[in-house]
BALOBA-1460 file (C-alpha; in Angstrom, 3 decimals):
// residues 182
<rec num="1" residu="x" x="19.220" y="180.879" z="-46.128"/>
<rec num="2" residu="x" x="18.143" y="177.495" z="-45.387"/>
<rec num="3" residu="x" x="15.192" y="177.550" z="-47.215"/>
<rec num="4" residu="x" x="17.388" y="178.538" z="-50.409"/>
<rec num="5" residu="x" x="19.699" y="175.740" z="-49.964"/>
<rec num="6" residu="x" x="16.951" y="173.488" z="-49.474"/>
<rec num="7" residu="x" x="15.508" y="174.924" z="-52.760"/>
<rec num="8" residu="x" x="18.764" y="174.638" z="-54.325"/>
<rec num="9" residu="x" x="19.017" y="171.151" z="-53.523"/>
<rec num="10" residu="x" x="15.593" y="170.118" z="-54.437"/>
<rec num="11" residu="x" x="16.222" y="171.466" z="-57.653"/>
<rec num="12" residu="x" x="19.270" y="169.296" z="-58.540"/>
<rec num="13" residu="x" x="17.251" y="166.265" z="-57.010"/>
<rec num="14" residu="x" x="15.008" y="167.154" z="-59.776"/>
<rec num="15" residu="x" x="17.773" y="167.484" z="-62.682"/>
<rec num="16" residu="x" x="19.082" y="164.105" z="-61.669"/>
<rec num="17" residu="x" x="15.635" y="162.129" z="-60.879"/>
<rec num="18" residu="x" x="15.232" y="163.260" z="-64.836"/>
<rec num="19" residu="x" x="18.363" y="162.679" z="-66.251"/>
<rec num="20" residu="x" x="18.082" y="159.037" z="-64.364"/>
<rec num="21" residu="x" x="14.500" y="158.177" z="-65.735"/>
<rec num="22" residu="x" x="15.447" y="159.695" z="-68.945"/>
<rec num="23" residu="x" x="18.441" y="157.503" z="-69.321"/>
<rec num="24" residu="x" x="16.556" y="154.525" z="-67.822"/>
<rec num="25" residu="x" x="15.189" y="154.233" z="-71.230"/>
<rec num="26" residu="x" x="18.294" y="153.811" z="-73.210"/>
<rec num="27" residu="x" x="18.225" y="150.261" z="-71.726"/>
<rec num="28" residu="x" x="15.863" y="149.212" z="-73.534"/>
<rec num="29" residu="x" x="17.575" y="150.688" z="-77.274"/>
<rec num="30" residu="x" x="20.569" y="148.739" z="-75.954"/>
<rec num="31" residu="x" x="18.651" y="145.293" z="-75.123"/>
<rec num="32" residu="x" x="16.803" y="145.771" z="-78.647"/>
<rec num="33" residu="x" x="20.435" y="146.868" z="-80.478"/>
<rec num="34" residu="x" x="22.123" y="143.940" z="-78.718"/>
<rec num="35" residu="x" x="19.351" y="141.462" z="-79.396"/>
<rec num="36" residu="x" x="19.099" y="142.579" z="-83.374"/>
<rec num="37" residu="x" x="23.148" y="142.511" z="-83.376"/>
<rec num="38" residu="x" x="22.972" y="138.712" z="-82.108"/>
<rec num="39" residu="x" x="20.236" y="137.654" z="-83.947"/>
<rec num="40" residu="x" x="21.710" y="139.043" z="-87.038"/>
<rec num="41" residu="x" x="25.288" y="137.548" z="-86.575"/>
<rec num="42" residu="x" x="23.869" y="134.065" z="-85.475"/>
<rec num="43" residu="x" x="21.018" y="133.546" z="-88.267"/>
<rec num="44" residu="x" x="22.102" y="135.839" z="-90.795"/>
<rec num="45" residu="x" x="26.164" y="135.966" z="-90.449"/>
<rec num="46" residu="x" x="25.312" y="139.679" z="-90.501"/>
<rec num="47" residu="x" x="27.102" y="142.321" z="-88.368"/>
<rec num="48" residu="x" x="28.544" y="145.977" z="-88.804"/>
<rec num="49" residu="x" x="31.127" y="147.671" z="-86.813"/>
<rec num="50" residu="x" x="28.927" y="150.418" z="-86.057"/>
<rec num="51" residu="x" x="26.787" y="148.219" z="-83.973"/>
<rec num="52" residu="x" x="29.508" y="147.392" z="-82.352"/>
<rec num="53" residu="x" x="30.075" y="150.686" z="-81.325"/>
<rec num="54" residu="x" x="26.513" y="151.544" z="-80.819"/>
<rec num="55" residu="x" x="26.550" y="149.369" z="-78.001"/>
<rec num="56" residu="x" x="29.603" y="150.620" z="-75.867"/>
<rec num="57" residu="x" x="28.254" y="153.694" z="-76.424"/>
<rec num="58" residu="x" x="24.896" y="153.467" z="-75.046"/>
<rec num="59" residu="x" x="26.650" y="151.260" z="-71.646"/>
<rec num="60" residu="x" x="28.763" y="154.424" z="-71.302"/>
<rec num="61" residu="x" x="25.768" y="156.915" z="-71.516"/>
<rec num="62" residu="x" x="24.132" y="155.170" z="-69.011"/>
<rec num="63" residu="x" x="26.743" y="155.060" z="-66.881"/>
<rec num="64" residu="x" x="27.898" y="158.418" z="-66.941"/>
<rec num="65" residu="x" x="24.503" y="160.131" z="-67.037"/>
<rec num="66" residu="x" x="22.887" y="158.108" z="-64.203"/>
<rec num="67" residu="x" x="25.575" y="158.492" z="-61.998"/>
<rec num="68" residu="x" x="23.898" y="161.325" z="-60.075"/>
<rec num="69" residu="x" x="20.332" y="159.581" z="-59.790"/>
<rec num="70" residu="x" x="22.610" y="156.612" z="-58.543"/>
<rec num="71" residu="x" x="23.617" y="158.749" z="-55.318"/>
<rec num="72" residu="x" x="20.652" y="160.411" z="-55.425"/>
<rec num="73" residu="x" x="19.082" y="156.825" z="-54.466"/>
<rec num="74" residu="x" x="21.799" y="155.676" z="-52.398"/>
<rec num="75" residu="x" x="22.483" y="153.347" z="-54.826"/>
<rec num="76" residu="x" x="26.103" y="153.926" z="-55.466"/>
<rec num="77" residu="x" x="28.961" y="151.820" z="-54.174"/>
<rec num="78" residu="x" x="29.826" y="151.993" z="-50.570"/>
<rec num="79" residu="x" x="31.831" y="149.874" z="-47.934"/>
<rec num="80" residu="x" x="29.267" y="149.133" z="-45.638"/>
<rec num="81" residu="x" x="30.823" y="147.465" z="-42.739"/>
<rec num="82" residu="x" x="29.902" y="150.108" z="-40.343"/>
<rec num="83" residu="x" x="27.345" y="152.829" z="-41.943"/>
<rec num="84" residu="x" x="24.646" y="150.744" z="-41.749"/>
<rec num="85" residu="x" x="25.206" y="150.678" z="-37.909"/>
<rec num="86" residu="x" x="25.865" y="154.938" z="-37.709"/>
<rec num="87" residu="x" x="23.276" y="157.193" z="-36.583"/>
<rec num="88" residu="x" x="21.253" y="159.781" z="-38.648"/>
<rec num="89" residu="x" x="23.984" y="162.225" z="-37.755"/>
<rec num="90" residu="x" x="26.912" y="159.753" z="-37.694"/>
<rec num="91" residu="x" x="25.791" y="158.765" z="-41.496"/>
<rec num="92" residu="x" x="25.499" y="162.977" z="-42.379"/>
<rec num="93" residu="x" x="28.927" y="163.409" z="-41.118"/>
<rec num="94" residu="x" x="30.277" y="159.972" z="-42.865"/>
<rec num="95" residu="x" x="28.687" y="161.638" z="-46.147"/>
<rec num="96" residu="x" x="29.500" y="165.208" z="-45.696"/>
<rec num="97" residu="x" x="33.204" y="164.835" z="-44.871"/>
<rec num="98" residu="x" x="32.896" y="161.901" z="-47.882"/>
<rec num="99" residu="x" x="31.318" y="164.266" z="-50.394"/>
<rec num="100" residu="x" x="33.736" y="167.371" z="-49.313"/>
<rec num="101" residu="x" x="36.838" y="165.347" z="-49.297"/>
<rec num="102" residu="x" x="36.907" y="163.076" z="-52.175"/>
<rec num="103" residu="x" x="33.424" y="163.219" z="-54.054"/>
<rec num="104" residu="x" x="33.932" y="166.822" z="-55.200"/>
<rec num="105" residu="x" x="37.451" y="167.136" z="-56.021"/>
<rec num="106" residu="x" x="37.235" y="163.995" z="-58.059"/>
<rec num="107" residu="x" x="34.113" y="165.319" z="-59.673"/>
<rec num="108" residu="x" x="36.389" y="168.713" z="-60.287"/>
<rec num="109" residu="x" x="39.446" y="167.006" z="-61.835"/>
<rec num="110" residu="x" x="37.494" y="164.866" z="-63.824"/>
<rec num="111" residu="x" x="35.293" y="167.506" z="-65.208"/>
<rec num="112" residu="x" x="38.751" y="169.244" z="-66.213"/>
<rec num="113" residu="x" x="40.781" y="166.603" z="-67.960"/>
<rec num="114" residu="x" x="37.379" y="165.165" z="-69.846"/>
<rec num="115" residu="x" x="36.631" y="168.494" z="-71.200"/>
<rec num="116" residu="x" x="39.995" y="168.974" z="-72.427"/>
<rec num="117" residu="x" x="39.972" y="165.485" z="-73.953"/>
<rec num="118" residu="x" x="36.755" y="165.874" z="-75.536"/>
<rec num="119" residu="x" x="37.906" y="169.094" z="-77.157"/>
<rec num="120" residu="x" x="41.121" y="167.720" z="-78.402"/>
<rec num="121" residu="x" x="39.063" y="164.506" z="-79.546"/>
<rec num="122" residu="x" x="36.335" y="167.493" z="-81.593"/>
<rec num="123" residu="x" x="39.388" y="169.446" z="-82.821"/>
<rec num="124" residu="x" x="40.301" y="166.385" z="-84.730"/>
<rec num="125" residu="x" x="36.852" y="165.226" z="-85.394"/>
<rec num="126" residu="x" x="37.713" y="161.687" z="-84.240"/>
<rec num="127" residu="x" x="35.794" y="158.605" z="-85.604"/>
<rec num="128" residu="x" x="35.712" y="155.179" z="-84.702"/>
<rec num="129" residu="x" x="39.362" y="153.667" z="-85.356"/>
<rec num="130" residu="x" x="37.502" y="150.818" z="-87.168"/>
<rec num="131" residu="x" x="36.790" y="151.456" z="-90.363"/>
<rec num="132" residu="x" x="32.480" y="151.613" z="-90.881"/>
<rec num="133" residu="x" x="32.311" y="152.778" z="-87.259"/>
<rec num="134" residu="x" x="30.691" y="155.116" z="-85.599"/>
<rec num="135" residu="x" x="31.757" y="159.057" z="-86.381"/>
<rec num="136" residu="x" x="32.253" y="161.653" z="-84.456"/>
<rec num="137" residu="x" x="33.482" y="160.222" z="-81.531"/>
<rec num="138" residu="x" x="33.914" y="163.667" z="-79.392"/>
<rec num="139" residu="x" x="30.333" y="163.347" z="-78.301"/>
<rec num="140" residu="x" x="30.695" y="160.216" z="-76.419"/>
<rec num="141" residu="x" x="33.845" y="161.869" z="-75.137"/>
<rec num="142" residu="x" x="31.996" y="165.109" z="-74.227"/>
<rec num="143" residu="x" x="29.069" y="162.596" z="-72.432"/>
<rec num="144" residu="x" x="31.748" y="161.849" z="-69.571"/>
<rec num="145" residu="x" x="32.392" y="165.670" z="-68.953"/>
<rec num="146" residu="x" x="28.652" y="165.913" z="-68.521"/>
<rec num="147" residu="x" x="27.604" y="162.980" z="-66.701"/>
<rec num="148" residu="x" x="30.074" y="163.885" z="-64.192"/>
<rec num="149" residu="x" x="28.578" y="167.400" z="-63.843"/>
<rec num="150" residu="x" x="25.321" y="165.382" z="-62.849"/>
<rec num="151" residu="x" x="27.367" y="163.741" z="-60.549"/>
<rec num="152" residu="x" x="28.996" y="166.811" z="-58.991"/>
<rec num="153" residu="x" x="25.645" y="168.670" z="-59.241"/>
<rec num="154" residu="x" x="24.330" y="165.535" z="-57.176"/>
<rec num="155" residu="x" x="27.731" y="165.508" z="-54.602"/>
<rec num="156" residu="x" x="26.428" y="169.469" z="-53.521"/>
<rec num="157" residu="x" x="22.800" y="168.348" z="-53.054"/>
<rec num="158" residu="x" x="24.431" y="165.735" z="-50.583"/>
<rec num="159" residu="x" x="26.433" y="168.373" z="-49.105"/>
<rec num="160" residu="x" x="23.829" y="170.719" z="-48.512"/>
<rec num="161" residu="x" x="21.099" y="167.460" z="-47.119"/>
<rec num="162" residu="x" x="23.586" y="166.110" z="-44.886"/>
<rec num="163" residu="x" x="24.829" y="169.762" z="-43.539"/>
<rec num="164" residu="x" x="21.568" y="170.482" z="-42.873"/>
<rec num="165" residu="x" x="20.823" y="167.426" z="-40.795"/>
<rec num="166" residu="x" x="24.197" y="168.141" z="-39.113"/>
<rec num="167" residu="x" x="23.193" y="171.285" z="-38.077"/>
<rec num="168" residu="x" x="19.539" y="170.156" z="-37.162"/>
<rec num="169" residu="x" x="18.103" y="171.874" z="-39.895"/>
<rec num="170" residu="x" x="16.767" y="169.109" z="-41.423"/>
<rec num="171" residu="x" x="14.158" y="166.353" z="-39.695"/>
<rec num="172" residu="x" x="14.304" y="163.614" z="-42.389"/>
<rec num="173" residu="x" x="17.102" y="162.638" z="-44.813"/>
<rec num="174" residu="x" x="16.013" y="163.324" z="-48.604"/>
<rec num="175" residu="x" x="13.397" y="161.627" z="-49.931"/>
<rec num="176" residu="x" x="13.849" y="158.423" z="-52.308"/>
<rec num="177" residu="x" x="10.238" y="158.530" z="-53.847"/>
<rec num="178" residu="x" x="10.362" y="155.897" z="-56.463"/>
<rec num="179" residu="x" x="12.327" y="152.932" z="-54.980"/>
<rec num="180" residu="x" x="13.625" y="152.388" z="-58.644"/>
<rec num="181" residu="x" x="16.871" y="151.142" z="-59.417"/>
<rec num="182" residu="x" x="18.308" y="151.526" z="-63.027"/>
């Protein structure tokens, strides 16, 4: 059983280490997109609501699909006033009681309400509200139902790591191999 929840949990850390490198790159199409849109508006007195939109929309993607790699890495928000002075097991059961009481059901309830949003946002086939920008809006919409799936996929790795070294089935806390931060 353990080593199936170990394999389990390996397997998401895999998902999100590639959804986070993956998504790592979209950086760079927003620098370049940014960088065209204010070279274009200051020397040219160009611009076009769809780069406009272009923008928010790549922030939100990598937002909501790096979330996961984010707590993968430990690199999510957290009050640190005291975790930093826990013990291996007193920073397990911080994160497993965490991840069980508020990580997952928020995960849960968003997953719910974004997929019905992004369905009632396809059903209409919703656009940009400015006129020239970006269409079909729903996938954008749909990107928060699935980013948060990373996430949740993510919150039960955590769940399974930390039980484990709760339960002293586990020597060293899950690896963070590449020291990246997106």
């Amino acid at each position: 059983m353990i080593h199936l929840l170990s394999a389990i949990s390996n397997g998401i850390h895999k998902i999100n280490e590639w959804a986070g490198r993956a998504t790592a790159w979209l950086t760079v199409v927003l620098v370049a997109v940014v960088c065209f849109d204010v070279i274009s508006r200051k020397l040219f007195n160009f611009t076009k609501i769809w780069i406009t939109d272009l923008e928010w929309h790549l922030f939100a993607l990598i937002f909501l699909l790096a979330a996961g790699y984010a707590l993968k890495h430990n690199r999510h928000v957290r009050v640190d006033l005291f975790y930093d002075n826990y013990s291996k097991k007193d920073k397990a059961l911080t994160d497993f009681i965490g991840t069980l009481l508020f990580l997952i059901p928020w995960c849960v309830v968003v997953i719910i309400y974004s997929y019905s949003y992004a369905m009632e946002s396809f059903r209409l086939n919703e656009g940009s509200a400015e006129p020239g920008g970006l269409p079909a809006r729903y996938l954008i919409k749909f990107c928060i139902t699935f980013g948060t799936g990373l996430l949740l996929l993510q919150a039960l790795a955590t769940l399974i790591d930390t039980g484990l070294v709760l339960f002293d089935k586990k020597k060293q806390e899950p690896e963070d191999t590449s020291g990246e931060i997106i």
